[in-house]
TORKOL-469381 format. One line per 8 residues: number of its first residue (from 0); for each residue x, y, z of N, C-alpha, C. Coordinates in steps of 0.05 Angstrom, whole numbers, m for minus. Each point is the difference from the previous one (the first is absolute). Last residue first. Layout:
! residues N
NUM) X,Y,Z,X,Y,Z,X,Y,Z | ...
This chain:
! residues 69
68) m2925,290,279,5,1,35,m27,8,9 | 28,m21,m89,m16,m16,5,m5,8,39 | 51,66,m58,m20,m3,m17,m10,m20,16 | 76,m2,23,m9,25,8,m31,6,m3 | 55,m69,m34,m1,m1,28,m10,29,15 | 26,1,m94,m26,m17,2,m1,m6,28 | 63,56,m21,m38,11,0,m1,m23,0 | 75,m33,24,0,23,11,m29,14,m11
60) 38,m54,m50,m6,m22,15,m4,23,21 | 27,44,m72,m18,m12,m4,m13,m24,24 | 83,55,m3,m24,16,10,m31,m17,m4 | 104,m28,8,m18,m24,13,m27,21,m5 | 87,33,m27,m15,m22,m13,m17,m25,11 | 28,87,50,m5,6,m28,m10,m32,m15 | 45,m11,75,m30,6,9,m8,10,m23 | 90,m22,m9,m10,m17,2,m22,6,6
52) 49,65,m8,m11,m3,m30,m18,m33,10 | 30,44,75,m13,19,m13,m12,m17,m27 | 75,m33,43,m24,m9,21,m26,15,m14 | 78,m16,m68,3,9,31,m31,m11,15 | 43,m44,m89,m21,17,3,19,6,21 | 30,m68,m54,3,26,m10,m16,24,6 | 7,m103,6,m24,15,m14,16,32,m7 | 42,m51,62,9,m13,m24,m29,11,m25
44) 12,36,87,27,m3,m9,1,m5,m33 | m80,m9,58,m7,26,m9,30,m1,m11 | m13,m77,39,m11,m4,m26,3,39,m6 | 51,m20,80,4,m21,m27,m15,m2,m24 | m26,37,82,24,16,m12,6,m7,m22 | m70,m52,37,m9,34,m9,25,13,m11 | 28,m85,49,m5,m10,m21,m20,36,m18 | 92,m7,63,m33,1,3,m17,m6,m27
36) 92,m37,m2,0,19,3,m37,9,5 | 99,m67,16,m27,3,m8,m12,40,2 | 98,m72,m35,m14,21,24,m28,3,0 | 98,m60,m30,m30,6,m8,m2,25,20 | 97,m27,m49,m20,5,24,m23,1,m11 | 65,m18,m67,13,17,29,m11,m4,33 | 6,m56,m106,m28,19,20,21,1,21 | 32,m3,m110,m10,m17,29,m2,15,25
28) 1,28,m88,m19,m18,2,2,m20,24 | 47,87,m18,6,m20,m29,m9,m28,12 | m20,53,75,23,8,m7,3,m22,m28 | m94,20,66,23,m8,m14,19,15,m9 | m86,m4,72,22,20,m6,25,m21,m15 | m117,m9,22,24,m13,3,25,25,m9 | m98,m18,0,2,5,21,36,m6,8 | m65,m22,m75,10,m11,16,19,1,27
20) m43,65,m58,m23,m23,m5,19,m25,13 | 39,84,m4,m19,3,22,m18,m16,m9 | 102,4,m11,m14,m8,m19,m20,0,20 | 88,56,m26,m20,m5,28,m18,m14,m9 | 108,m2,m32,m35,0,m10,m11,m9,27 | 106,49,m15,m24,m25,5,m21,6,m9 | 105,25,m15,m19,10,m15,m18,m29,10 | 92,57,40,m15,m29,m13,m30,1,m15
12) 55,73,53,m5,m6,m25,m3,m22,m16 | 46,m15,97,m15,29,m11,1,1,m28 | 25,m77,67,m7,m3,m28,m18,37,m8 | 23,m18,94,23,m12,m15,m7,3,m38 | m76,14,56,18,25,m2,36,m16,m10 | m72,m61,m2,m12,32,m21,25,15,11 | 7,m76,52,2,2,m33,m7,15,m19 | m22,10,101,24,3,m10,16,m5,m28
4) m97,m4,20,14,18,8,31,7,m9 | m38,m85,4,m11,5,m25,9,31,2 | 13,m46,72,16,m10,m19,m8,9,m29 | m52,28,85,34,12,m3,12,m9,m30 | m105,3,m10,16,m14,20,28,10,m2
């Protein structure tokens, strides 16, 4: 949002926390803004996959759906 915008750039080098389990942008613990974020984006983010590694760890649910087809 502007106001959250503009206080980042007034405050350059401030030091925030993106926090993607609550979806929130703090500054020394108090919350700046929320935001949402696609919830697939969000888990391959916070898992630490891309789109790639996430189908990688689905290979097993993948033969066996393959295997019962």
């Amino acid at each position: 949002d502007d106001d959250t915008h503009n206080w980042l750039l007034s405050n350059h080098g401030a030091q925030i926390t993106i926090d993607l389990d609550q979806c929130q942008v703090k500054h020394q613990d108090e919350v700046l803004t929320t935001f949402s974020v696609d919830a697939f984006a969000r888990h391959c983010l916070m898992q630490g996959v891309d789109e790639l590694g996430y189908l990688l760890s689905q290979s097993d649910a993948i033969a066996e759906f393959e295997a019962n087809r």
